[in-house]
N, C-alpha and C positions, 0 to 999 in steps of 0.2 A: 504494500500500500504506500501510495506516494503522502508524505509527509512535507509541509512546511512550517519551519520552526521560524518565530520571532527569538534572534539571539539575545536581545536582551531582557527576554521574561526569562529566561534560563540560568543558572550558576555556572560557572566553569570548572567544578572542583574536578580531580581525575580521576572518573568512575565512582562509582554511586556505592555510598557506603550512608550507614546511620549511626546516630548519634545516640545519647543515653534517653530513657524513660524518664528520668528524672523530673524533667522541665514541664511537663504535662500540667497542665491548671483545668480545672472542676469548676462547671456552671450547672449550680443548680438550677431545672426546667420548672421543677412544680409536679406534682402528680405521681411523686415516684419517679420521675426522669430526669436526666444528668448525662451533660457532656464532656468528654476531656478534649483539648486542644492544644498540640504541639505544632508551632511554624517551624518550617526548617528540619523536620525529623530526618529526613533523605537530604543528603548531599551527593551533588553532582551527578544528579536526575538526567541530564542529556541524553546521556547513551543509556539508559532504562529505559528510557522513551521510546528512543528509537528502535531498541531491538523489540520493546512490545508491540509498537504500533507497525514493526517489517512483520513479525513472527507470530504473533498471535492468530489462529483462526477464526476472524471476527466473523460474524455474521449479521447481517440483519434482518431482523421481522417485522411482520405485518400482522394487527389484532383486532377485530370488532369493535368498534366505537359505534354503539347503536345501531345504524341500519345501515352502516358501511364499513368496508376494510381499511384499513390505513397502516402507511408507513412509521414501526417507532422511531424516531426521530434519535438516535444513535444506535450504533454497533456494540455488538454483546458478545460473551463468553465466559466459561463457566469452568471453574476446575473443581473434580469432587474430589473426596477425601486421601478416594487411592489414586489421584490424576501427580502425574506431575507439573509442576511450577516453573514457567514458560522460564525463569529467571532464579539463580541463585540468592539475588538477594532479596527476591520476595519470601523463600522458604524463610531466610535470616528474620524478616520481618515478621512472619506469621508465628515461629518461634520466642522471637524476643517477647510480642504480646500475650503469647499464649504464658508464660515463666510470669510476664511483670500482674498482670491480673489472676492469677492460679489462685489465689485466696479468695479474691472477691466474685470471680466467678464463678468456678470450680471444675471448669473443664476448659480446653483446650480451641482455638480455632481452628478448623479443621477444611474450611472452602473457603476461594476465592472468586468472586464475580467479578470480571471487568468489564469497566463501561468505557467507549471513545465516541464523545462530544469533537464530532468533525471541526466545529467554528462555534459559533455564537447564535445559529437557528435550531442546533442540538439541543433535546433538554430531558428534563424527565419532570412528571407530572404530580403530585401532592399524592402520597402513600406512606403506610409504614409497612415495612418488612415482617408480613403477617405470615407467610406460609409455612406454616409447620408448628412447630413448639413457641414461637414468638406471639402465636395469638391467645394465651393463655399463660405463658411461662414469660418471667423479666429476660434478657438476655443481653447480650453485646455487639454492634456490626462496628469492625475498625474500619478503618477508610484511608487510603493513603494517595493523594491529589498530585498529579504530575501535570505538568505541562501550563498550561496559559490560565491564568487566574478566573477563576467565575465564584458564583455568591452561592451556599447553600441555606435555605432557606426550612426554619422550623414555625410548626402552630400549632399549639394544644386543638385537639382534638372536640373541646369542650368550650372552644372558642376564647377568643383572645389574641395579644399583640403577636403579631411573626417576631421572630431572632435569625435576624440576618447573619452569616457566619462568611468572611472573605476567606476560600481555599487558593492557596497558590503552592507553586512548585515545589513538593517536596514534604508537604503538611500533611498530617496528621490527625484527624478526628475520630474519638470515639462516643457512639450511641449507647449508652448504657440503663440499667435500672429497665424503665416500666416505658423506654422513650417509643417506642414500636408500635407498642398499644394507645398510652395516651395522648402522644404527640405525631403528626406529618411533618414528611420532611420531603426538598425539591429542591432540582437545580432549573431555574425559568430560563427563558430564553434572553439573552441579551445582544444588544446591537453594538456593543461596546467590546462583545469575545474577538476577535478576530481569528486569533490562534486555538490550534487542535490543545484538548484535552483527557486523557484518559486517567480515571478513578479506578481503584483494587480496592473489593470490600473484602474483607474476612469476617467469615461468618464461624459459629459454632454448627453441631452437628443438628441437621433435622429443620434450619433455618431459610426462609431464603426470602 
């Protein structure tokens, strides 16, 4: 897949490594839900980029919106438990999370989704990651934001102010507590993205 990078939404460090857990700061949402947020977790995100967005097997779909078919407006892929990890330092990553949360969650990340926001008319629409154990159980989606900066967007469920959240190269957020259930989350469209994006969630087992 042909890629164009804006080199200055990007770092230069040489090849992509991460930095400690440490620095992670806690918003509480309300309702039982809670974010952590690390800027900067991955360094030297370029060539991560590029080898996901050459190598991965994107795909895209098409789902019923009422009485017509349409296009989802970004490219998917999905690693399960026993898949491998298109990238060495995504396992490093799904690892370090899975060690730095072991108490507070009590299992393991075990699946990867990725998402590739071509430009700035890619988007994903207000949901929570309901399928499976998360519609009934608290649980975790980490999220790890490469490429051209866009806004992730949250709203309790039970109505109330949105919490805008800026992801850019390299960041870090996790969904935790009850965020799934009580709270939506979205990346909108903006006129402002120019440059490609792609997201890596890590899920627990039975999640999606």
């Amino acid at each position: 897949m042909s890629v164009h990078l804006q080199g200055s939404l990007f770092d230069q460090a040489d090849g992509p490594s991460l930095g400690p857990l440490a620095g992670l700061r806690r918003t509480v949402l309300g309702d039982g839900a809670w974010t952590d947020l690390l800027p900067g977790w991955l360094g030297g995100g370029d060539e991560l980029f590029a080898e996901l967005a050459a190598d991965v097997p994107w795909r895209a779909e098409r789902r019923q919106m009422y009485d017509r078919t349409v296009d989802v407006p970004r490219l998917l892929a999905f690693y399960g438990a026993q898949d491998q990890l298109p990238s060495p330092v995504l396992d490093e990553a799904r690892e370090a999370l899975s060690s730095h949360y072991a108490d507070e969650l009590g299992e393991p990340f075990v699946t990867a989704g990725l998402c590739y926001y071509r430009d700035g008319r890619d988007s994903v629409a207000w949901h929570g990651d309901l399928h499976g154990r998360s519609s009934h159980e608290d649980t975790m989606v980490a999220i790890l934001s490469l490429g051209a900066p866009r806004d992730l967007l949250l709203r309790p469920c039970r109505g109330g102010d949105t919490v805008r959240t800026p992801l850019g190269h390299g960041d870090l957020i996790v969904m935790g507590g009850s965020c799934q259930r009580t709270w939506q989350h979205a990346v909108p469209k903006s006129a402002h993205a120019r440059g490609p994006r792609i997201s890596v969630q890590f899920r627990t087992r039975g999640v999606r």
